[in-house]
Steps between C-alpha positions, in 0.01 A plus 500: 500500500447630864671622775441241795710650791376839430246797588190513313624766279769332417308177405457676140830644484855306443700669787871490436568899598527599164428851353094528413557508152709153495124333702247373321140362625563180534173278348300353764144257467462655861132553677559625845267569825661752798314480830634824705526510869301158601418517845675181713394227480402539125363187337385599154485258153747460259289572216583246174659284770948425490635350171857495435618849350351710789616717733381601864679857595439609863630788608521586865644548830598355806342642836799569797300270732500232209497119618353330204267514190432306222431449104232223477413386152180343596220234314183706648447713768303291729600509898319170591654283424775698392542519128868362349774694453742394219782775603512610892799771475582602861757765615579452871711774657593328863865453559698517154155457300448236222188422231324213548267347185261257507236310364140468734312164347153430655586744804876309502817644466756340308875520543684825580702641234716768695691784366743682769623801198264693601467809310226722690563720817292670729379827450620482056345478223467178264450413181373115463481359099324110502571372200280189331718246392335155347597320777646716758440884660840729465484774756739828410523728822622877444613369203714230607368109428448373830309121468359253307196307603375202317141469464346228689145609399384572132486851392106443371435477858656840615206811491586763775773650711504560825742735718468504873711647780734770560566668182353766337451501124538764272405315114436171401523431124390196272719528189404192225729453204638207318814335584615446156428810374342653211657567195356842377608646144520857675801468616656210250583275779584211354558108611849448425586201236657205619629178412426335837140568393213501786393164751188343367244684750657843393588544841908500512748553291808287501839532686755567352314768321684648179276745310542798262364858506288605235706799444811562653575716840462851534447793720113486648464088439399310773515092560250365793607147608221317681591183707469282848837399652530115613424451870893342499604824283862554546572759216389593120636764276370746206733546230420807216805427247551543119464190239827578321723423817594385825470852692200522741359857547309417858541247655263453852553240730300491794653193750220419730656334756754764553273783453764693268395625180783499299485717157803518239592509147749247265683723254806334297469191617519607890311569766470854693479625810211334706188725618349398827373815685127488504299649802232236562584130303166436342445118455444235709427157454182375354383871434338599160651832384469779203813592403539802242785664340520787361740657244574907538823629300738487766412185696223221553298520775332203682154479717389142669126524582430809431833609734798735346783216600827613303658741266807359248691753261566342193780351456428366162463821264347387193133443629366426127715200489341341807194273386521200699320378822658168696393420807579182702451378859349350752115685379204421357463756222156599417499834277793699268381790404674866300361779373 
């Protein structure tokens, strides 16, 4: 499990603001490299090359006379000719500022894929996660996603990164772990049962997804919900509910298109009052995400990417009843996880 939008430290940690005690070290296959204050440009190697499952963490900041840099992840390092680069990620700062990515085939540029939310500022600091996705790149800025960008050149290909302009840079961290997890006896995580049973390659689970916990909800458990939303997403929802009845404990319900994530609870065959209030809405379309919750004695608690999103007080009191996981939507649902 990993925290993708966060700080390095908080890569081993679940984050969701709870007291120490409550936290537990979450179980990472994670090998790491942190190159301190590079000098600019830096062009270095990405040693064991990108797979999907790894992380590139710069931190940094912005120089007040700031009209560009960039985030090339480059095939080579040769100058003539010019070696490829499969992601060109380019902050301009003239007029209202906008990222431009690219692609630079046999010293050609492909099409522009611009990006006017632009997240850095002159003279701030930054905090850039690049994410390896199978077939795309998922960039979180200061912990908000920001882009997608499909790869138009194989990953094998891609051995060093190079950063060039104005921008200074404090860290830059390789973090390698496995996308699907590992399932460590530690910490009795467990793959919860279901009918729906997994896809042939292992690699999704179906939707709609119906599964039980091994043992029923308490104080201190945890479920981690793994999944990519459809490119054409326009909501899903999580549903934590007991077998015996038609009451639903937590019910989240994240409506893409909207960008309101709506959170409630059906007691006695009604609905409550909605939820919305939620300071940053977390998905977007196409986006792979993390989403965890976690179970304290007064309410559950909910992170997306390593991100505290939402607290909701319990509603439905007897937590040892609740044992049941649906989830349904417009995702592709890859891991369901509790411990």
């Amino acid at each position: 499990m990993t925290s993708l939008g966060a700080t390095q430290k908080e890569l081993h940690k679940l984050t969701l603001d709870t007291p120490q005690k409550e936290m537990r070290e979450l179980p990472l296959d994670t090998s790491q490299k942190t190159i301190s204050n590079p000098i600019i440009p830096y062009v270095g190697t990405i040693h064991g090359g990108l797979v999907p499952g790894k992380l590139i963490v710069i931190h940094g900041t912005v120089p007040d006379d700031a009209d560009r840099f960039q985030v090339d992840l480059q095939c080579g390092s040769s100058i003539k000719p010019r070696a490829d680069v499969a992601f060109h990620f380019n902050p301009r700062f003239k007029r209202s500022g906008c990222i431009v990515c690219n692609t630079l085939e046999r010293e050609k540029w492909g099409w522009e894929q611009i990006t006017y939310d632009m997240p850095f500022e002159r003279g701030k600091s930054f905090e850039i996660v690049i994410m390896i996705l199978k077939d795309k790149f998922q960039v979180i800025v200061n912990k908000k996603h920001l882009l997608l960008y499909n790869h138009r050149i194989s990953l094998e290909k891609i051995d060093t990164l190079g950063i060039y302009g104005k921008v200074q840079i404090k860290t830059i961290e390789f973090v390698s772990k496995s996308l699907q997890g590992s399932q460590p006896s530690s910490l009795g995580v467990t793959k919860i049962s279901t009918e729906n049973g997994e896809f042939p390659d292992g690699s999704q689970l179906g939707v709609p997804y119906v599964a039980k916990l091994d043992t029923a909800l308490r104080p201190g458990c945890t479920i981690a919900i793994k999944g990519e939303l459809n490119k054409n997403s326009k909501s899903f929802a999580i549903n934590l509910k007991p077998s015996d009845s038609k009451d639903i404990a937590l019910h989240l319900n994240p409506r893409i298109k909207n960008k309101v994530f709506v959170r409630n609870s059906y007691l006695h065959d009604s609905w409550g009052e909605e939820e919305k209030e939620v300071a940053n809405f977390p998905f977007s379309p196409g986006m792979y995400f993390e989403l965890i919750i976690f179970c304290d004695a007064y309410q559950f608690k909910v992170a997306i990417n390593g991100v505290h999103a939402l607290e909701y007080k319990h509603r439905f009191k007897q937590l040892e009843k609740i044992n049941t996981v649906e989830i349904t939507g417009d995702i592709q649902l890859l891991d369901v996880r509790s411990w």
